[in-house]
Structure formats: structure tokens, C-alpha cells
DRENTI-344225 format. One record per residue: x, y, z of N, C-alpha, C in turn; residue number from 1. Coordinates in nm, 4 decimals. Example, Ala and Ser with C-alpha at 12.3 -4.5 7.8 and 13.67 -1.06 7.14 Angstrom:
<vodos>
(vodo (1.3190, -0.5690, 0.7800), (1.2300, -0.4500, 0.7800), (1.3200, -0.3300, 0.7800), 1)
(vodo (1.2850, -0.2250, 0.7080), (1.3670, -0.1060, 0.7140), (1.2900, 0.0030, 0.7870), 2)
</vodos>
This chain:
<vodos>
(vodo (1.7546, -1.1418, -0.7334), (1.7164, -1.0315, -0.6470), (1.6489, -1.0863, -0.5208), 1)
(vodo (1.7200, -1.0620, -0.3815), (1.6307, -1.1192, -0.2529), (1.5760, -0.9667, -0.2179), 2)
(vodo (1.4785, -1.0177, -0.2250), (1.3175, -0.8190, -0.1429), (1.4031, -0.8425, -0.0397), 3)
(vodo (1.4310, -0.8833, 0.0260), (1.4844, -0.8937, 0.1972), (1.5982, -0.7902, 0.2095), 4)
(vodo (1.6846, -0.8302, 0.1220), (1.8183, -0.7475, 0.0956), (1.7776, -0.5504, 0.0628), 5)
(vodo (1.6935, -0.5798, -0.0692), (1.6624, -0.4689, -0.1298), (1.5547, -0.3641, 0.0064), 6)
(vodo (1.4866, -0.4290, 0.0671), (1.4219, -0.3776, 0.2214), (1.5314, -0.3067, 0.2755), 7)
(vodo (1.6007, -0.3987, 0.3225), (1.7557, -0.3529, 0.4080), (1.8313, -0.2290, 0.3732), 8)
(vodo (1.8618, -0.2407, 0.2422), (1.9278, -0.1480, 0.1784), (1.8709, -0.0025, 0.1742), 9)
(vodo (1.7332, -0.0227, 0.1583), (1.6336, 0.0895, 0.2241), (1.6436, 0.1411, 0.3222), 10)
(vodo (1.6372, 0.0705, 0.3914), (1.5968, 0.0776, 0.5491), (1.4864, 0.0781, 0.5873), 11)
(vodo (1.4319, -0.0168, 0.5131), (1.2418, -0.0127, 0.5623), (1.2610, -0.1559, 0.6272), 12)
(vodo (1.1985, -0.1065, 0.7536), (1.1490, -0.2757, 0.8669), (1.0269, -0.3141, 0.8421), 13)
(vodo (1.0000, -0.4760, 0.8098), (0.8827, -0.4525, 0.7997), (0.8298, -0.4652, 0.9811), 14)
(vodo (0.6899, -0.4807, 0.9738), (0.6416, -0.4425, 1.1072), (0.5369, -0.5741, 1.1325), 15)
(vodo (0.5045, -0.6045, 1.2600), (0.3615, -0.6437, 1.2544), (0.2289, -0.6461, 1.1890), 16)
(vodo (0.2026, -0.7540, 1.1330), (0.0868, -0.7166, 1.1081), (-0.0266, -0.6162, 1.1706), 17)
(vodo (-0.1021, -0.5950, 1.0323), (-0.1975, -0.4551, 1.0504), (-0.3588, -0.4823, 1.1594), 18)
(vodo (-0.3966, -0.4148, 1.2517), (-0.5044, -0.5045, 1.3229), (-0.6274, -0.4533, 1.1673), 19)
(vodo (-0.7173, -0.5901, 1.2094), (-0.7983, -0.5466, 1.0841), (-0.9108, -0.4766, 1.1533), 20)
(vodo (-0.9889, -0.4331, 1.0362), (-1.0707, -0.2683, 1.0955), (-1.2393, -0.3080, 1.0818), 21)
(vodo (-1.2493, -0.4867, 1.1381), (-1.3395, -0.5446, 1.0506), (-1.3419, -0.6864, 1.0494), 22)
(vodo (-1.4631, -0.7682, 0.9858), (-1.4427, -0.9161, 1.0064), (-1.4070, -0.9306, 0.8341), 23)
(vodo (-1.3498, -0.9549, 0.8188), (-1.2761, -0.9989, 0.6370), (-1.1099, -1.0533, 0.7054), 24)
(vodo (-1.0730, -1.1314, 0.5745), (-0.9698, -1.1963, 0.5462), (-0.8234, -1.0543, 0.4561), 25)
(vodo (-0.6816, -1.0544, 0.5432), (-0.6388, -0.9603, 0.5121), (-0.5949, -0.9773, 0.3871), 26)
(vodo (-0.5827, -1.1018, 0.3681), (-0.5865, -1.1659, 0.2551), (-0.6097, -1.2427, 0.2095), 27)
(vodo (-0.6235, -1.3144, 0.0750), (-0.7193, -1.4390, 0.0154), (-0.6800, -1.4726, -0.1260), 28)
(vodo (-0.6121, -1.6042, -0.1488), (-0.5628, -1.6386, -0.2880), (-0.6590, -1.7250, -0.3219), 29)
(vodo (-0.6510, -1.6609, -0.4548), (-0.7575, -1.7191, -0.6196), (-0.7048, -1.7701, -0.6704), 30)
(vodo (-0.8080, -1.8461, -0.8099), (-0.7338, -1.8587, -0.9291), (-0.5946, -1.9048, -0.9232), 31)
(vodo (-0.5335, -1.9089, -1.0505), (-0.4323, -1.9615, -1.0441), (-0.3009, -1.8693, -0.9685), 32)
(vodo (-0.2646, -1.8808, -0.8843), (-0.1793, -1.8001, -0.7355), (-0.1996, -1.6544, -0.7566), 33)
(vodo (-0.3744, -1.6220, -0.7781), (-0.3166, -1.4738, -0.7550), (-0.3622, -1.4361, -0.5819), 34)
(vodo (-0.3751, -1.3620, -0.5564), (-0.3856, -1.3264, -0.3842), (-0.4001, -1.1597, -0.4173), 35)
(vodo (-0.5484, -1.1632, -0.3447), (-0.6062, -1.0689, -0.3029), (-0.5452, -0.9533, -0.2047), 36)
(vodo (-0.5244, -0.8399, -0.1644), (-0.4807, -0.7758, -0.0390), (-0.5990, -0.6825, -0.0189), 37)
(vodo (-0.6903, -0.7069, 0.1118), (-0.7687, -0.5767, 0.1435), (-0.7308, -0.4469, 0.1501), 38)
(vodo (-0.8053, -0.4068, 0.1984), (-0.7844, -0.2380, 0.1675), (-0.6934, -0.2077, 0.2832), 39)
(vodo (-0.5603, -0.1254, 0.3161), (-0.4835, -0.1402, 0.3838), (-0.4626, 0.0378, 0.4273), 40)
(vodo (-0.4588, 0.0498, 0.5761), (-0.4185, 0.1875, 0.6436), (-0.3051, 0.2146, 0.6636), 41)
(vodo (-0.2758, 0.3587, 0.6260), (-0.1172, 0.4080, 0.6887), (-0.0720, 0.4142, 0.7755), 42)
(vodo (-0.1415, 0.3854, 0.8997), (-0.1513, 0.3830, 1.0551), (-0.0104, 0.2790, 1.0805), 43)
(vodo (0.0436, 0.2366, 1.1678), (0.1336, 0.1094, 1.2227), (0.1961, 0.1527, 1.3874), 44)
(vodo (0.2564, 0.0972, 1.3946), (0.2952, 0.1382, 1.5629), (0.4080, 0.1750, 1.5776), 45)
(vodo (0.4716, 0.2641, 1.4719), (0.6286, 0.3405, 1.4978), (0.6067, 0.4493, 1.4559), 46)
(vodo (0.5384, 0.5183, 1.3493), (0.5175, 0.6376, 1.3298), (0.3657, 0.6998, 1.3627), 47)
(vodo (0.3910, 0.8545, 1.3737), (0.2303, 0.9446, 1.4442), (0.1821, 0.9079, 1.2885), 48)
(vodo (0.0387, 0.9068, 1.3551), (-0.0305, 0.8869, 1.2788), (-0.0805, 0.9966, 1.1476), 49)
(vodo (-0.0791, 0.9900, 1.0555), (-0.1282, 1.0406, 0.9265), (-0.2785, 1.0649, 0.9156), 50)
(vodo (-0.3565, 1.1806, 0.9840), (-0.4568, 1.2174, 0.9500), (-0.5233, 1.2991, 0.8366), 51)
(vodo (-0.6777, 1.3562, 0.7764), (-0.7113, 1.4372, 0.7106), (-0.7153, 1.4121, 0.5880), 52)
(vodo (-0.7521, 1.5358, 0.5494), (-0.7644, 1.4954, 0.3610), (-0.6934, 1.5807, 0.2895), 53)
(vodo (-0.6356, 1.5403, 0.1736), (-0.5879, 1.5514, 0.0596), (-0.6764, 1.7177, 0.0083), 54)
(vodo (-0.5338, 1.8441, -0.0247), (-0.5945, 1.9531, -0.0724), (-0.6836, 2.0512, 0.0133), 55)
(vodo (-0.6466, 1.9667, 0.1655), (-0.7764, 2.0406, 0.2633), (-0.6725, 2.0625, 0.4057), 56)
(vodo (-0.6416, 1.9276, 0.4488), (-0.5483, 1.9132, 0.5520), (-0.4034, 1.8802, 0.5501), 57)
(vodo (-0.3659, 1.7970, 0.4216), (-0.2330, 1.7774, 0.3828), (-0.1880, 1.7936, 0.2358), 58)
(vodo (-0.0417, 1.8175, 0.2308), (0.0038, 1.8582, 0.0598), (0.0089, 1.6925, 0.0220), 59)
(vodo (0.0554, 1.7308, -0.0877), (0.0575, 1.5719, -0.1717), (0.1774, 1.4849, -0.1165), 60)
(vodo (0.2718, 1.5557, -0.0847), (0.3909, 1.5139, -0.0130), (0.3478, 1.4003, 0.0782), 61)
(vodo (0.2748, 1.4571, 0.1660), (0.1791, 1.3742, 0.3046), (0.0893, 1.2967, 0.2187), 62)
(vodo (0.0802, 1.2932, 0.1646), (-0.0254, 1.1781, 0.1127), (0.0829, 1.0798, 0.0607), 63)
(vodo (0.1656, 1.1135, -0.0487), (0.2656, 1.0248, -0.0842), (0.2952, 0.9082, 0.0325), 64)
(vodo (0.3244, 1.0130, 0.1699), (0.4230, 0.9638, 0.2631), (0.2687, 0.8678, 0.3369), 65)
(vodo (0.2120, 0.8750, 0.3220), (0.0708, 0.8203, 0.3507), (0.0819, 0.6587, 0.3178), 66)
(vodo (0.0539, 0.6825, 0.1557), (0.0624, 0.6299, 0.0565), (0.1686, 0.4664, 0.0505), 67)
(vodo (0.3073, 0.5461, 0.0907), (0.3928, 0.5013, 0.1253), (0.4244, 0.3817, 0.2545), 68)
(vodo (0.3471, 0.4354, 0.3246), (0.3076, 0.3798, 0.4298), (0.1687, 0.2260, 0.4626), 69)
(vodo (0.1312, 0.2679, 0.3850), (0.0147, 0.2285, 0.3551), (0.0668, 0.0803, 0.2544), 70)
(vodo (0.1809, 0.0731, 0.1630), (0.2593, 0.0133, 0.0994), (0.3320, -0.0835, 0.2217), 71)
(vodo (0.4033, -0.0429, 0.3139), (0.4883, -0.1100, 0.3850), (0.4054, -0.1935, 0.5149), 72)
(vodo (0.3069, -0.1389, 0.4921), (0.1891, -0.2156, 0.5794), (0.1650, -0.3392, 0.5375), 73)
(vodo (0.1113, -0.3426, 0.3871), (0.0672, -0.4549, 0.2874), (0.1460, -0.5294, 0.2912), 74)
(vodo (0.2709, -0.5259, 0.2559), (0.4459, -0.5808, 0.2760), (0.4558, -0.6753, 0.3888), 75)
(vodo (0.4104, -0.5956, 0.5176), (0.4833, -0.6810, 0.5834), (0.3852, -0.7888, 0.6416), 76)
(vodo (0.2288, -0.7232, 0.6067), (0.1160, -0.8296, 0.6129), (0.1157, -0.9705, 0.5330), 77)
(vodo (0.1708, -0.9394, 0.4002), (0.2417, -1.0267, 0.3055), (0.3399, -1.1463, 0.3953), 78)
(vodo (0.4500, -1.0700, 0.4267), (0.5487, -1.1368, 0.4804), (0.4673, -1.2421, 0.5874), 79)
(vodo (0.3509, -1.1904, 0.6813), (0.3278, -1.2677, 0.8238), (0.2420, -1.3627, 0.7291), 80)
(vodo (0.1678, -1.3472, 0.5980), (0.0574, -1.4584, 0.5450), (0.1547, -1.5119, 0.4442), 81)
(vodo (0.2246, -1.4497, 0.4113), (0.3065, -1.5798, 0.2796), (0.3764, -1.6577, 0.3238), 82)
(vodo (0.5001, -1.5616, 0.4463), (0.6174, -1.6240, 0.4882), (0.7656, -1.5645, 0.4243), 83)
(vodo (0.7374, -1.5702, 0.3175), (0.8251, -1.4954, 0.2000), (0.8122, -1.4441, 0.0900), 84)
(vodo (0.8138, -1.2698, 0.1074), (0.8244, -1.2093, 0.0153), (0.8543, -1.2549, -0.1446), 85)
(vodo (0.9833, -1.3133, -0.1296), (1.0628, -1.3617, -0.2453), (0.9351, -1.4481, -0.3068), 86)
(vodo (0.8368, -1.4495, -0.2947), (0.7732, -1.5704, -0.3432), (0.6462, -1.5183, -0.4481), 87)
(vodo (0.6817, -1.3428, -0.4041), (0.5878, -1.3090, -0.5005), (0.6206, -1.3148, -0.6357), 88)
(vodo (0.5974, -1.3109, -0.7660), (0.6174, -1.3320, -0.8963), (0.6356, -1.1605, -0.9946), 89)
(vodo (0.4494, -1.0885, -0.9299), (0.4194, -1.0021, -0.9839), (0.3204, -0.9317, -0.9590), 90)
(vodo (0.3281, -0.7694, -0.8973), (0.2223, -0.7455, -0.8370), (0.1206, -0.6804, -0.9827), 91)
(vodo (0.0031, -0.7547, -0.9701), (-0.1017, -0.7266, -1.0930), (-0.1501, -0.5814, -1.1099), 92)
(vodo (-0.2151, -0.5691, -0.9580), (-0.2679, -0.4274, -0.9839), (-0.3091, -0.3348, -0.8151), 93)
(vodo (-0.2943, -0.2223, -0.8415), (-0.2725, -0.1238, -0.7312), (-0.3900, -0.0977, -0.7291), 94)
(vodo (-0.5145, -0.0525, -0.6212), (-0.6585, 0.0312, -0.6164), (-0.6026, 0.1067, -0.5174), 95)
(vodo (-0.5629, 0.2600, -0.5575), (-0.5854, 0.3323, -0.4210), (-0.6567, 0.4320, -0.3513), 96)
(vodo (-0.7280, 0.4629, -0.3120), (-0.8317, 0.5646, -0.2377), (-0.7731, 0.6523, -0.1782), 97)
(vodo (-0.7918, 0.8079, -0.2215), (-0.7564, 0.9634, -0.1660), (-0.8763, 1.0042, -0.0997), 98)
(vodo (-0.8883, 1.0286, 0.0415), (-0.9784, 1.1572, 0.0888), (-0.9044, 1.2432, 0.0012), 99)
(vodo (-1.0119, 1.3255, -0.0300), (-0.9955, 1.4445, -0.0944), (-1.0915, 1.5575, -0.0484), 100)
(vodo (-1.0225, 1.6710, -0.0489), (-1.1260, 1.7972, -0.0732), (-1.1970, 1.8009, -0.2029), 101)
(vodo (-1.3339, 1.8381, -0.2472), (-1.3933, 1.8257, -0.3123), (-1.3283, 1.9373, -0.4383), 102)
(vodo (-1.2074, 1.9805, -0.4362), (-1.1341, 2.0650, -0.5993), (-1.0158, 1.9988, -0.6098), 103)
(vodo (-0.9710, 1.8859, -0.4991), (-0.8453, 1.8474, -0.5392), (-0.8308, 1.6834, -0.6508), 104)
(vodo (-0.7261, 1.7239, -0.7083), (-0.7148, 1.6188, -0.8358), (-0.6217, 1.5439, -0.8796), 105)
(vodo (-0.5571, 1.5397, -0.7519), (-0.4250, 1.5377, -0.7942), (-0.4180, 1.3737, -0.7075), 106)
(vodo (-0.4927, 1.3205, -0.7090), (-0.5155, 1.1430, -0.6891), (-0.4099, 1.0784, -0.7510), 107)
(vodo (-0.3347, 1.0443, -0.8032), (-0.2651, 0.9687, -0.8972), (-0.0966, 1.0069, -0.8690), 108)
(vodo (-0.0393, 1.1439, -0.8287), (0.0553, 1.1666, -0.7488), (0.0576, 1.1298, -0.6103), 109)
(vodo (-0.0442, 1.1175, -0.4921), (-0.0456, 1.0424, -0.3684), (-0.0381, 0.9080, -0.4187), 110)
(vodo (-0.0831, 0.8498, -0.4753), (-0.0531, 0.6518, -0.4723), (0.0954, 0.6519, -0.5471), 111)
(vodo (0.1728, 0.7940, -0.6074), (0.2879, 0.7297, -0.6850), (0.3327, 0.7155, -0.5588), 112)
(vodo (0.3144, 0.7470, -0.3945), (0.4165, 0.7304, -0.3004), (0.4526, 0.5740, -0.3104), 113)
(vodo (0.3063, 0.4873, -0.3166), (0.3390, 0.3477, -0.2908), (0.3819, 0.2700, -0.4282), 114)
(vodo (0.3333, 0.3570, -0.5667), (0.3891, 0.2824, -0.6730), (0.5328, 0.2860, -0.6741), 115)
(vodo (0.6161, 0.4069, -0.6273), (0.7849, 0.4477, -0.6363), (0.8581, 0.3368, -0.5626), 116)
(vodo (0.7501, 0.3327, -0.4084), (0.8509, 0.2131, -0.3376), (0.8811, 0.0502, -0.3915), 117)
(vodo (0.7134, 0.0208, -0.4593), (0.7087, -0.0866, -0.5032), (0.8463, -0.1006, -0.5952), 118)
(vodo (0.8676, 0.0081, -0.7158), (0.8945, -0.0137, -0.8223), (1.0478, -0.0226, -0.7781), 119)
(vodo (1.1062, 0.0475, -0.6442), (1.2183, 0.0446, -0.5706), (1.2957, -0.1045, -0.5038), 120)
(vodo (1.1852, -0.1402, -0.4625), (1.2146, -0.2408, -0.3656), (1.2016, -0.3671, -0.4636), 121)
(vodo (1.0901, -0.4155, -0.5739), (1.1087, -0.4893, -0.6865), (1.1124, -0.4748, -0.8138), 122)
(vodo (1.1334, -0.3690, -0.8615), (1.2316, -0.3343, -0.9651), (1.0952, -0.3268, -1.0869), 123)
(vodo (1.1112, -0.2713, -1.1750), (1.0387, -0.2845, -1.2876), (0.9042, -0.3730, -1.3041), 124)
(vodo (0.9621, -0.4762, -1.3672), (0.9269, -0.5979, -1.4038), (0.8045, -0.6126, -1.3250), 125)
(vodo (0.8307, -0.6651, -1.1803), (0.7542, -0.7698, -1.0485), (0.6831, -0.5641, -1.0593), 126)
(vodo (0.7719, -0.4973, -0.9934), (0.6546, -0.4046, -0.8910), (0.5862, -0.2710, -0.9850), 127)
(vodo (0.5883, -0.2779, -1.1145), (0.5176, -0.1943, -1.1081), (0.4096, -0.2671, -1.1948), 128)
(vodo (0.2907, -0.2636, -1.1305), (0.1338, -0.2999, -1.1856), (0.0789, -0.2287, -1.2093), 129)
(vodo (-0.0708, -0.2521, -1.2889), (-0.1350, -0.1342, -1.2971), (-0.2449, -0.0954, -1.2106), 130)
(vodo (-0.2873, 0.0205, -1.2227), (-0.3183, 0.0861, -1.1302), (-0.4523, 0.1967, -1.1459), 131)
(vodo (-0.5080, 0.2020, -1.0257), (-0.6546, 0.3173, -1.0508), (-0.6079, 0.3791, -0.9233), 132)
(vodo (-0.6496, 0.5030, -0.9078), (-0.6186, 0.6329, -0.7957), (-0.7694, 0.7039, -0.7974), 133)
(vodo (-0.8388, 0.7086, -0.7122), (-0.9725, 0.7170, -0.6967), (-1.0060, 0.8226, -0.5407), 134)
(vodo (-1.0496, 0.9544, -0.6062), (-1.0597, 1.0301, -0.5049), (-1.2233, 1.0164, -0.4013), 135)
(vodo (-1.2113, 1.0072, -0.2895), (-1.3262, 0.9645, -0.2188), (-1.3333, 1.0740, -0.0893), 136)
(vodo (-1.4837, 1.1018, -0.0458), (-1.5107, 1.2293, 0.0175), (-1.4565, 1.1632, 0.1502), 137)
(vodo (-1.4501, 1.0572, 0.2088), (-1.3706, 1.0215, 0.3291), (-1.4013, 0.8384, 0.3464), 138)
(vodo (-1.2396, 0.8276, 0.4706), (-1.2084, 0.6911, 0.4599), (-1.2232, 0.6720, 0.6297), 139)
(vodo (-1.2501, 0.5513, 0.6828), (-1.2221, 0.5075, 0.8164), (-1.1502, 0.5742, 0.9280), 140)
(vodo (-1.1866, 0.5891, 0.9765), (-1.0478, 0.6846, 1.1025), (-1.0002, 0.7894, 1.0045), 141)
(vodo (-1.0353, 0.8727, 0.9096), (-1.0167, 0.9810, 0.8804), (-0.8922, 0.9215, 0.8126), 142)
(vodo (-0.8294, 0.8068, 0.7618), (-0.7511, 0.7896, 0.7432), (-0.6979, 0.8896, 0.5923), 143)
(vodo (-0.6024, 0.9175, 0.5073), (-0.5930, 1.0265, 0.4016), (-0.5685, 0.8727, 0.2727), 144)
(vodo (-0.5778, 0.8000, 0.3092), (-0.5087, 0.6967, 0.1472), (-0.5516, 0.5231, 0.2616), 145)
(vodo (-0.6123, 0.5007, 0.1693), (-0.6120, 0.2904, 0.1971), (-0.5836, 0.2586, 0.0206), 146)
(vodo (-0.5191, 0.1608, 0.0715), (-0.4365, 0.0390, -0.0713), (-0.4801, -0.0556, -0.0748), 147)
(vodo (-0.5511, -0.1015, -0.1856), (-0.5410, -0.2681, -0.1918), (-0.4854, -0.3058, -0.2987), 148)
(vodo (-0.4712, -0.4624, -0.3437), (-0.3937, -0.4454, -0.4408), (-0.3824, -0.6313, -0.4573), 149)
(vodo (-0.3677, -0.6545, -0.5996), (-0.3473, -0.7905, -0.6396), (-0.2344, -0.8450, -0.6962), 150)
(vodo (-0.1604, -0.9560, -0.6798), (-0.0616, -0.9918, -0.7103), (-0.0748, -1.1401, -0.7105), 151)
(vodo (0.0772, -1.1599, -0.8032), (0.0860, -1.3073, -0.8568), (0.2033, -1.3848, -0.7716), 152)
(vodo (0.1858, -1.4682, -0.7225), (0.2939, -1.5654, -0.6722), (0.3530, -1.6543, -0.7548), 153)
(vodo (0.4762, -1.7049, -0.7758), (0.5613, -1.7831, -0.8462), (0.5305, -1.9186, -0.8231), 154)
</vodos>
């Protein structure tokens, strides 16, 4: 399986790296090859931006698509610090953060946006990790979903 191909077939580009929102490392490998990913925004420089919160300002749909976004960010930040995708092994585990309105609960359907693509683009096995969905009263730039997330290199 080349990610490169399976991208394509999508039609997801990856993009430039993400500007960081902050002095930290966008990423940072441990231990035996695992690699850290900071907390990552849906923001990028081809699509309007994704504001508000979850249950207040957007349906879950928009958060998904958030979510989603927020996924292809990490990706292609990956791509500019690894070099090659193909080199990941196995992504360990997903953390993702919902603004939320204070009755909404539905946390765990917005991050399936970025678990579906993962599990799309590397199949079972490599992309689907496990995972926490964690609703929070607000994020940076009003952003609606940040991702971070750990994974194993080959």
C-alpha cells in the first residue's frame, strides 16, 4: 500500500505546513520511533475557515468536516518532518478536543471525521488507533476541534 497513491485516489493534497500558534516543536520522536504530533488546527490556506462551537454554532457534520481537516493538516506536517508518509508503521493514538456548548455530547462523532479518513487513507491495521474525544468550553482562534495524536514509525 503507497499513502501517496491512496491520497490521490482521494483527492486530498497535502498542503504546507501548519504555522505554529506558539514556541513548541510540531513534532518530536521518543522512545523507540514513536513521534509525538501537537495539537493541530483546521485552519490551512485553501479552504474558509471553520469557526465556533459544537451544538451552539455548528452541526456535527461541520465539526466532522473540521475534524477532517484538522487530520490533513497533521498529514501533511508529517510529510514536511518525516519526508515520507509510507514510513509510518502505526498510528497509536488520537486526542481530540470539541468546543462545545455546555448540553452538547456528541464529542466522539466530530473526531470520527478524522478517525474515517485515517482509517480510509491507511486502512485498518496502521490507521485506526485509539482514541479520547474530549469536550472543552473553547480552543485558540475559536477554532471548533484541535488533534493531536501519536504514532509509530517502521
Amino acid at each position: 500500500m503507497d499513502v501517496y497513491e491512496n491520497l490521490k485516489k482521494l483527492n486530498i493534497k497535502l498542503l504546507d505546513p501548519t504555522p505554529k500558534g506558539g514556541i513548541y516543536s510540531i513534532t518530536k520522536e521518543f522512545g523507540n520511533k514513536l513521534v509525538y504530533v501537537s495539537g493541530t488546527a483546521p485552519w490551512n490556506s485553501v479552504d474558509e475557515n471553520i469557526v465556533g462551537k459544537l451544538g451552539k454554532d455548528l452541526t456535527i457534520e461541520e465539526g466532522q468536516e473540521a475534524a477532517r481537516r484538522c487530520l490533513i493538516n497533521i498529514l501533511s506536517n508529517l510529510h514536511h518532518e518525516l519526508g515520507d508518509l509510507n514510513k509510518i508503521k502505526s498510528f497509536v493514538k488520537i486526542l481530540g478536543f470539541v468546543a462545545s456548548a455546555e448540553n452538547f455530547y456528541e464529542h466522539p462523532k466530530v473526531i470520527d471525521g478524522a478517525s474515517k479518513l485515517l482509517k480510509e487513507i491507511f486502512g485498518e491495521e496502521i490507521g485506526l488507533p485509539t482514541r479520547s474525544a474530549i469536550g472543552v468550553s473553547s480552543l485558540p482562534w475559536n477554532i471548533p476541534v484541535e488533534i493531536e495524536l501519536i504514532l509509530e514509525l517502521k
